[in-house]
VEXDREN-2710 file (C-alpha; in Angstrom, 1 decimal):
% VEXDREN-2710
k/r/px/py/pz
1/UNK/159.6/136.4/58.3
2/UNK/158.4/138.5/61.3
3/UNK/157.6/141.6/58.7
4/UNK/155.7/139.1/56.3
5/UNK/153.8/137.9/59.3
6/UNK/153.0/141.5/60.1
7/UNK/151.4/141.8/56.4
8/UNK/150.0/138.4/56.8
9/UNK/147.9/139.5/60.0
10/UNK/147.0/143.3/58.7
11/UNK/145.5/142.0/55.8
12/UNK/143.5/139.6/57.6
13/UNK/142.0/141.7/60.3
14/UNK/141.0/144.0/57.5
15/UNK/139.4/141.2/55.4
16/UNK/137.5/140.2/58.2
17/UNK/136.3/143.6/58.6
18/UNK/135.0/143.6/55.3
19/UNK/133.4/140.6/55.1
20/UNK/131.5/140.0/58.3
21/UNK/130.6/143.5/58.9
22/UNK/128.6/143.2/55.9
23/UNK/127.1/140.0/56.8
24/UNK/126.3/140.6/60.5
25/UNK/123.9/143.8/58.9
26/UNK/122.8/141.3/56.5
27/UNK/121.8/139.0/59.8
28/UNK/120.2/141.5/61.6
29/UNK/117.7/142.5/58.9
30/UNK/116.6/138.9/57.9
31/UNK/114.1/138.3/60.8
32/UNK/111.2/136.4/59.2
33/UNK/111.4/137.5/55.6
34/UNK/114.0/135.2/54.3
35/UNK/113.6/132.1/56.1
36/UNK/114.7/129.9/52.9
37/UNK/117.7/132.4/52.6
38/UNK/118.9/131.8/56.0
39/UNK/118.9/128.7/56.1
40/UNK/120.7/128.1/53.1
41/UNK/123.9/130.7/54.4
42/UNK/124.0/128.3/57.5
43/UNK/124.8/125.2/56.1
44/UNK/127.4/125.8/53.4
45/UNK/130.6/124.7/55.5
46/UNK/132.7/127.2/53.5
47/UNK/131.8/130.5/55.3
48/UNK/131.2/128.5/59.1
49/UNK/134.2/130.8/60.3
50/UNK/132.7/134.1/58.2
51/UNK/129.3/133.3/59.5
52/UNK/130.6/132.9/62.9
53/UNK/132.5/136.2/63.7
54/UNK/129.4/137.8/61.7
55/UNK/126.8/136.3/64.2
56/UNK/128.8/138.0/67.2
57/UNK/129.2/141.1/65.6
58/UNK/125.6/141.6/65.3
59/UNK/124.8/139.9/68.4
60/UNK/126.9/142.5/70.3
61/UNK/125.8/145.6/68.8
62/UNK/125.3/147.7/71.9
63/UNK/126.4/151.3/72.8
64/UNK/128.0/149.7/76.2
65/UNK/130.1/147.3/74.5
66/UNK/132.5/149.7/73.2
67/UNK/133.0/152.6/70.4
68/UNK/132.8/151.2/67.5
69/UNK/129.0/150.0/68.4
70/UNK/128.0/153.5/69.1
71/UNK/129.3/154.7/66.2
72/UNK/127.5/152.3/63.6
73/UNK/124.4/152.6/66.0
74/UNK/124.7/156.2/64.9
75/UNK/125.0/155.9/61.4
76/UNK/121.9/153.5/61.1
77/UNK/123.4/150.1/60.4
78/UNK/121.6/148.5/63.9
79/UNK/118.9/149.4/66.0
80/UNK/118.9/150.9/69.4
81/UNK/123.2/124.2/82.9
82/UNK/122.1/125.7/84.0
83/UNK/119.5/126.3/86.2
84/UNK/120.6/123.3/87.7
85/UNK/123.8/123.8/89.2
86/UNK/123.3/127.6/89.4
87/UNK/121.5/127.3/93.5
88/UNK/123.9/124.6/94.8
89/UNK/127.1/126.8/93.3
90/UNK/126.0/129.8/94.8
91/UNK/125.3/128.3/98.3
92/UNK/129.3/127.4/98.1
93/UNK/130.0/130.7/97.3
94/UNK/130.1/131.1/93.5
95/UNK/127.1/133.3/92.5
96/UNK/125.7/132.5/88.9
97/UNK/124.2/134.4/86.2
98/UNK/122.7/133.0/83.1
99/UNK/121.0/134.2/80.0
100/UNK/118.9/131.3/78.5
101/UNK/116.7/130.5/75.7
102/UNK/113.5/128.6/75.2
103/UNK/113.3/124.8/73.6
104/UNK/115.2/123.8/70.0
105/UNK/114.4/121.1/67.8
106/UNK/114.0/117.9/70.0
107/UNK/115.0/119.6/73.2
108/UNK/113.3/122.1/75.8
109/UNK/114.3/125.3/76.6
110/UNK/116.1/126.5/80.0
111/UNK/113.3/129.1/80.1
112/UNK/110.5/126.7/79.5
113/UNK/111.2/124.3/81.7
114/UNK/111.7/127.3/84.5
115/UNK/108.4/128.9/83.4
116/UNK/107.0/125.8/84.4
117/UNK/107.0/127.0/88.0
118/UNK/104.0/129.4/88.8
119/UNK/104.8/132.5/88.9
120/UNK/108.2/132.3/88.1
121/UNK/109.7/135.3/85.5
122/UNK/112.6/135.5/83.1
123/UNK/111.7/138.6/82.1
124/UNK/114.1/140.9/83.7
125/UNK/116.8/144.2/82.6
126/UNK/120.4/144.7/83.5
127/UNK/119.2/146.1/86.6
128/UNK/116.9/143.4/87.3
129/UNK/119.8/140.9/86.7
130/UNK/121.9/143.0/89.6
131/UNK/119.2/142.8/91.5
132/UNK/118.8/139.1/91.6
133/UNK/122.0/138.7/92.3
134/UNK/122.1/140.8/95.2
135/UNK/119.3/139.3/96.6
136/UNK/119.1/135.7/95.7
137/UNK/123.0/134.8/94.5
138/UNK/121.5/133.3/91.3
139/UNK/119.6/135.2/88.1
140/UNK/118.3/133.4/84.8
141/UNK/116.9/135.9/82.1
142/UNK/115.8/135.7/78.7
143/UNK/117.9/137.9/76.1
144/UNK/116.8/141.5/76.2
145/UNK/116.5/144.6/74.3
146/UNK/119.6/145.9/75.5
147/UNK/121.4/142.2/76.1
148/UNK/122.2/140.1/73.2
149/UNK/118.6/141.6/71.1
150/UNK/119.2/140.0/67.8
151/UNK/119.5/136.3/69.0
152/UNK/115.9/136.7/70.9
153/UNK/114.9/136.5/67.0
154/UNK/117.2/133.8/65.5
155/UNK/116.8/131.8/68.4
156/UNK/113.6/131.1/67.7
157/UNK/114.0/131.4/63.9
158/UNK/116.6/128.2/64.3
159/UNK/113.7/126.1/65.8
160/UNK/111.8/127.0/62.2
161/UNK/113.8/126.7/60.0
162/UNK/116.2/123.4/61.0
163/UNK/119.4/125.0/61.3
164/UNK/119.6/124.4/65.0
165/UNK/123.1/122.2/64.3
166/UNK/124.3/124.4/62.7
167/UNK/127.8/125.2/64.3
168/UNK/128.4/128.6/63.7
169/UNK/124.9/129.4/65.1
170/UNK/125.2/127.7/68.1
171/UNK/129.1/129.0/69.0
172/UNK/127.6/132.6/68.5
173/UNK/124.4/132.1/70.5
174/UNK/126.0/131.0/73.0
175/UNK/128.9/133.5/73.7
176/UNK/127.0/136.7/72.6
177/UNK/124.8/136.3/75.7
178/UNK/127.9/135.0/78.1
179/UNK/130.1/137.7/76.6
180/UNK/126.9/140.6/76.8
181/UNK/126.7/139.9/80.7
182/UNK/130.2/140.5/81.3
183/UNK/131.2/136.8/82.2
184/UNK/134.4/137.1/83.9
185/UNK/134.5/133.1/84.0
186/UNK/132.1/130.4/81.9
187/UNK/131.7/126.4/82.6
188/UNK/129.7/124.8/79.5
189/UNK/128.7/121.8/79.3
190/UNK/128.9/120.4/75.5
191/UNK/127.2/116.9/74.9
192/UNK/127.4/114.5/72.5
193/UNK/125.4/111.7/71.4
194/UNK/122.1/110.3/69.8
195/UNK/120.3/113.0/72.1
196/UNK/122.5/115.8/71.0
197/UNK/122.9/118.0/68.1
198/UNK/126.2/117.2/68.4
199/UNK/126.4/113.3/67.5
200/UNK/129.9/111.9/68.0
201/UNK/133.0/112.9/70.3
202/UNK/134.5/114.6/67.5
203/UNK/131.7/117.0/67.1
204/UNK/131.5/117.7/70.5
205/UNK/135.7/118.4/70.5
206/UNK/134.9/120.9/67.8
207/UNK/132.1/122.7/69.3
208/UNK/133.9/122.5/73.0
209/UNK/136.9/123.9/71.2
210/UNK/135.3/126.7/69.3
211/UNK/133.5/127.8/72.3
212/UNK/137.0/127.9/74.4
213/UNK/138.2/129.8/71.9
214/UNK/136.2/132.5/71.7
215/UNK/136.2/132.8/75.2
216/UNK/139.8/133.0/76.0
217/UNK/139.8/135.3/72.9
218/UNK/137.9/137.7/74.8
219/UNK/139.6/137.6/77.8
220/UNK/137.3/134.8/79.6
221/UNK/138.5/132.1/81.4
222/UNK/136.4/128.9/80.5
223/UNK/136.1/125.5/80.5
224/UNK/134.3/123.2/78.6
225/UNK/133.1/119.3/79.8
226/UNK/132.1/117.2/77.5
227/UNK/129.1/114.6/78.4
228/UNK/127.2/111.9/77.2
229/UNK/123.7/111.9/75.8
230/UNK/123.6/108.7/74.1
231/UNK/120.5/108.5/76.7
232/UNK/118.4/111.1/78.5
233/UNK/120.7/112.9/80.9
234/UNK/117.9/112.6/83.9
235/UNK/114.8/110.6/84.3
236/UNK/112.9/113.1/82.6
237/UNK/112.1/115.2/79.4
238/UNK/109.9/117.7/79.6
239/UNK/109.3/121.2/81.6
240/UNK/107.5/120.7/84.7
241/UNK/108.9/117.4/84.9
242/UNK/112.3/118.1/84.5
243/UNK/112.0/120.8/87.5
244/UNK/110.6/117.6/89.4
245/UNK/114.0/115.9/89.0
246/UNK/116.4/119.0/89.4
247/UNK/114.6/119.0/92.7
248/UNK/115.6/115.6/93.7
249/UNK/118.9/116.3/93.0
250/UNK/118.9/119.1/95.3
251/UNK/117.2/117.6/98.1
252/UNK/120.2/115.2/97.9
253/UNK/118.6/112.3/96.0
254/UNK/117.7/112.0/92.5
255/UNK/118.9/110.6/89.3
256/UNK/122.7/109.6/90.0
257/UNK/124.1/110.4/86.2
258/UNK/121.6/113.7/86.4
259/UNK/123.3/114.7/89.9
260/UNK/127.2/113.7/89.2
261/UNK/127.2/116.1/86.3
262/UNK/125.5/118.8/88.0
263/UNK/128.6/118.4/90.5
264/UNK/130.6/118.4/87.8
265/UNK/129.9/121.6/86.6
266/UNK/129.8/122.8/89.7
267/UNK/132.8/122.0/90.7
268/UNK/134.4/123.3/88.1
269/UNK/133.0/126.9/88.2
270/UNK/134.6/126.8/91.5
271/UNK/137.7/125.6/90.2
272/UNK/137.9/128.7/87.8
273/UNK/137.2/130.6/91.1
274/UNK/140.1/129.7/92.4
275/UNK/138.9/126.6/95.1
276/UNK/141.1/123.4/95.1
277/UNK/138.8/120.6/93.5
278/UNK/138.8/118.5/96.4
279/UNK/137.6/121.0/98.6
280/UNK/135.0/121.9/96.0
281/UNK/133.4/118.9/95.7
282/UNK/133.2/118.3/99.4
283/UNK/131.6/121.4/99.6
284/UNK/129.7/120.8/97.1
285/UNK/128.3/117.1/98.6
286/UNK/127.7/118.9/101.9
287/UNK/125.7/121.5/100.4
288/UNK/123.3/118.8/99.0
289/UNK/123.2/116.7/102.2
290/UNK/122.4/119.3/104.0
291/UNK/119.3/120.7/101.8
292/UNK/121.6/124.4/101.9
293/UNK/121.2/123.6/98.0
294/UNK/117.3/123.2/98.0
295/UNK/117.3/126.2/100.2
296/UNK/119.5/128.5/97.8
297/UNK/117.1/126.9/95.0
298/UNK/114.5/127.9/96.7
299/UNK/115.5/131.5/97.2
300/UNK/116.2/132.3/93.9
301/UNK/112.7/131.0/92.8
302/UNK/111.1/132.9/95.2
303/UNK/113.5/136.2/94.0
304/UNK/112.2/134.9/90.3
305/UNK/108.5/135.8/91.8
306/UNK/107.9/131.8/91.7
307/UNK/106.5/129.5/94.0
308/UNK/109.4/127.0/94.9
309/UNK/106.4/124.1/96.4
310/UNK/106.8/121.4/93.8
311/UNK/103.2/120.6/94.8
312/UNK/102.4/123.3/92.9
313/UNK/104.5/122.3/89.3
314/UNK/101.6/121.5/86.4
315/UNK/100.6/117.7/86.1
316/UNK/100.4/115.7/82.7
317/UNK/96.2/115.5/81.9
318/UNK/96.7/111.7/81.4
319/UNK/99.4/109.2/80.8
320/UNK/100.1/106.4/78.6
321/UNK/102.7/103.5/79.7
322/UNK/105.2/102.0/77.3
323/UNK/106.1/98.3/78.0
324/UNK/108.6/95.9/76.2
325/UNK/107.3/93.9/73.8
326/UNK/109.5/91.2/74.6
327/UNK/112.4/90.0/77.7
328/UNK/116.0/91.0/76.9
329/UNK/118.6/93.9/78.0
330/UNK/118.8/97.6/76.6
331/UNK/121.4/98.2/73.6
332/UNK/120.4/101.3/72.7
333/UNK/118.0/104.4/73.2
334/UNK/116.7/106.8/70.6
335/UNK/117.0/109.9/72.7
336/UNK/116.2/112.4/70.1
337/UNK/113.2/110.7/69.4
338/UNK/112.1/110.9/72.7
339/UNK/112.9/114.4/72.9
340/UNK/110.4/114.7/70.0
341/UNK/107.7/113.0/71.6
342/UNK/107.9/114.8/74.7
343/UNK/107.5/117.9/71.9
344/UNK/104.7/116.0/70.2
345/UNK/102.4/116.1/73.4
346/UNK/102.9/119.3/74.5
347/UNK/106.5/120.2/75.5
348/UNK/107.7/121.4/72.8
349/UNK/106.9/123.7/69.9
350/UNK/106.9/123.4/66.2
351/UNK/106.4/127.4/65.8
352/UNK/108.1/130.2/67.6
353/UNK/104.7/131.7/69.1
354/UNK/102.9/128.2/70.1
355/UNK/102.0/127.7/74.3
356/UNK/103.0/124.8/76.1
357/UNK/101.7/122.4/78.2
358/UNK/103.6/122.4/81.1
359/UNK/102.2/119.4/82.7
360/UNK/103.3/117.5/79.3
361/UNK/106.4/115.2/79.3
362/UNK/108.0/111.7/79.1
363/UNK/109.2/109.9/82.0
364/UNK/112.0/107.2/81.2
365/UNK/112.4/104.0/83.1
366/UNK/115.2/102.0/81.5
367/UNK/118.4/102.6/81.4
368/UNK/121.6/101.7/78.4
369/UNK/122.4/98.1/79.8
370/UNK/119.2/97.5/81.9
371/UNK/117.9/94.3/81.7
372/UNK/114.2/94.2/80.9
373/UNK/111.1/91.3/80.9
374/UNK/108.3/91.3/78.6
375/UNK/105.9/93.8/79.9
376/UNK/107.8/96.1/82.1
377/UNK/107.3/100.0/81.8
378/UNK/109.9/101.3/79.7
379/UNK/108.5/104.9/79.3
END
């Protein structure tokens, strides 16, 4: 049995090799050329795990990430939540880095909503990243030429070309940036619901669990929580807006589901760090009490060369109220089309090069459960 097994797992390794090695060349040469191509790959369920390990092989191609990069670098194969929780972590003592995209589908991006702020850059090396750190506890960056370079370009091609579901996509985007920066330990929030791409508990499991596992695989400790988004998580959906309410949170107010999962995740990144839970979420509602959070967030805007006054965050041009057309109580909320709306007038994009309006957004006033007369602001 053990010398079968043996067999069993040589043979594999080398299949692998000669199957996604192929196809991770393959990815990094589509770029724009065979949209209708790509997406077709990505949805056939019966090469998810191919497409998967291919994804992170070409997302990793880097000399620093070992030998075996270098050497097909030299033969020609490649070329050369966030923002949220990061302030209040790092004021307890857990500093955060992040690499973050811009807006999918029906959602906005970490990097558009920060971009909101004036002045405020993503745009930043490996040296800029060590930088930030040192000086402000906290970085955000957008994927680089020398970190994670191929998923700048699928990134956005997802956001063309519908395959933003997809699961093998989304498992590699996210852990070729987290593995590129040299995580040591990862907290991810996974949601589920009519506002996710993941819709039911089940989906979320599998995404949550592939995500773990390539983690631990490489050596990461990492948890995953899993959260509901059968609603909007805060008050908010846009980009300047959404700043508006992470602000709230950290001044110690705010949206109460928006601020217990931020603690959440908070708490368990210190957790992974080693900090007894109980004494991490005291810390954690101290920091926030005490505006030491707002303060942290407002260094590491200022170290992002923004201007942390929320006076100064973009303002919708006009506004248009949504009432109920009738009395009763909320069954349900179609959160994803929300999130297209807030696309629709200006928060989103429907190409990869189109400018936002940051002032653009919705703002949501009922709740799942809330009970509502005929007339009252819903939106």
């Amino acid at each position: 049995a053990m010398w079968n097994t043996i067999i069993f797992a040589v043979l594999v390794m080398i299949l692998n090799l000669f199957i996604t090695l192929p196809l991770a060349v393959m990815v990094e040469s589509v770029a724009e050329r065979l949209k209708g191509v790509f997406r077709f790959i990505y949805f056939l369920p019966t090469v998810s795990a191919a497409v998967a390990v291919a994804l992170m092989w070409a997302f990793v191609f880097h000399p620093q990430q070992g030998l075996l990069n270098s050497i097909i670098r030299a033969v020609g194969l490649t070329p050369p939540r966030s923002w949220l929780t990061d302030p209040q972590a790092f004021v307890v003592g857990v500093p955060l880095a992040m690499i973050a995209g811009r807006g999918l589908g029906h959602s906005q991006g970490t990097l558009d909503k920060l971009e909101a702020i004036p002045g405020f850059s993503c745009d930043h090396d490996r040296d800029g990243l060590d930088r930030l750190l040192d000086s402000a506890g906290a970085a955000i960056i957008a994927q680089t030429a020398e970190i994670a370079p191929a998923d700048r370009t699928l990134y956005a091609l997802r956001d063309v070309t519908a395959t933003v579901p997809s699961l093998p996509l989304i498992v590699a985007s996210i852990m070729s940036k987290k593995l590129a920066l040299g995580s040591g330990t990862l907290v991810l929030d996974v949601k589920w619901g009519r506002g996710a791409f993941r819709e039911t508990v089940a989906e979320a499991h599998e995404l949550a669990t592939a995500l773990r596992q390539v983690a631990r695989d490489s050596g990461v400790a990492c948890e995953a929580l899993i959260t509901d988004m059968n609603q909007p998580l805060g008050p908010a959906l846009g980009t300047a807006t959404e700043v508006r309410a992470a602000i709230e949170v950290l001044s110690g107010a705010g949206d109460p589901r928006l601020r217990e999962v931020s603690v959440r995740l908070s708490e368990q990144a210190m957790v992974l760090r080693g900090i007894d839970a109980t004494d991490a979420r005291s810390r954690l509602e101290s920091s926030l009490a005490s505006g030491d959070a707002l303060d942290s967030w407002n260094r590491m805007v200022v170290a992002h060369g923004g201007d942390p006054d929320p006076e100064r965050l973009p303002h919708p041009e006009r506004t248009l109220e949504i009432v109920a057309d009738r009395s009763g109580y909320v069954g349900g909320i179609a959160a994803a089309t929300l999130g297209r709306v807030a696309a629709a007038v200006g928060a989103g994009r429907c190409h990869r090069d189109e400018a936002l309006a940051f002032g653009a957004g919705v703002t949501v006033h009922a709740r799942l459960g809330d009970k509502v007369e005929k007339g009252q602001p819903l939106a």
